[in-house]
N, C-alpha and C positions, 0 to 999 in steps of 0.2 A: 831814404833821403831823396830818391831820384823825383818819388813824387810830390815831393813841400814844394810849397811858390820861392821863385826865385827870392826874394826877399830873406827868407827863411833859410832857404841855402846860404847865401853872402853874410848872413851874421853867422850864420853857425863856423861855414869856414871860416872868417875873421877870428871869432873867439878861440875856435881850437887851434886855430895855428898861433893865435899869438900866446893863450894859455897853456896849451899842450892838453893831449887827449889823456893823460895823467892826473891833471891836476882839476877838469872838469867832467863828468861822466852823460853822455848823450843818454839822455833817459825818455827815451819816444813810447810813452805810454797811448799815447795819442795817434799810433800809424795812420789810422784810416781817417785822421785831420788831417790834411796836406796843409793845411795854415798854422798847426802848432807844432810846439818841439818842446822835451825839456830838457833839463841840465841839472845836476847832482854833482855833491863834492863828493871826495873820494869814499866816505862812507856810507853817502846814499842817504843821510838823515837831513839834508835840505836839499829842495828843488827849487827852481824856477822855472816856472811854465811860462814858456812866450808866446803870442798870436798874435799874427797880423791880419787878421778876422777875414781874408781874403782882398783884402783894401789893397792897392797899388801905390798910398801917400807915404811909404817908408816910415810909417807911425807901428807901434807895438804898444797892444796889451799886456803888463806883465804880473804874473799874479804867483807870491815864495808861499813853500809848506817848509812847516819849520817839524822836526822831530813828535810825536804823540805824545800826550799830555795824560791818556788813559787806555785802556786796550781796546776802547770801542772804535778806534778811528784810527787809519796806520797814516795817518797825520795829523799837523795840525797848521789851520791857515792862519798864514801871514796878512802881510799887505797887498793890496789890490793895486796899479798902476796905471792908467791908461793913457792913449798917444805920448807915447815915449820916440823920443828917437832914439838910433842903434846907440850913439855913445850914450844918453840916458839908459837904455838897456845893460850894457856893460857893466857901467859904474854899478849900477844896484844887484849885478851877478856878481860881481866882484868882490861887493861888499858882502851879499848875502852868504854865498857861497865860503865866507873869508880863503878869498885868492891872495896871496903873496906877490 
């Protein structure tokens, strides 16, 4: 985490502290992107990958993998998002993720 853009730190701390790192799973598939991160619910069958593509306007890419559909793919994509702001971001981890 030390090396994600600040951006990418302050949502991520924001989310886990206010979701708890229980109920969201930090899933950095992505390390050697310091602009992305993702997020899993407790059983790892939905993601949500965020990017703030290096851009400094507090806008985010957000793009959910929902569970596989067939064994050729250890996912399967969602919807695509772009300039989101953080509480736009939220809302759709929230939702995607079903956070309580």
């Amino acid at each position: 985490m030390e090396q994600k853009t600040d951006q990418i730190k302050r949502l991520t701390d924001h989310l886990i502290n206010k979701y708890g790192a229980t109920n969201i799973i930090i899933t950095d598939y992505w390390d050697a992107d310091n602009t992305a991160i993702g997020f899993a619910d407790k059983s790892k069958q939905y993601t949500v990958y965020i990017t703030d593509n290096g851009k400094t306007d507090n806008k985010f890419f957000v793009s959910l993998e929902k569970p596989p559909t067939s064994d050729k793919l250890p996912y399967t994509l969602g919807d695509d998002f772009n300039d989101m702001t953080a509480e736009e971001v939220e809302k759709i981890l929230v939702k995607h993720l079903n956070i309580t």
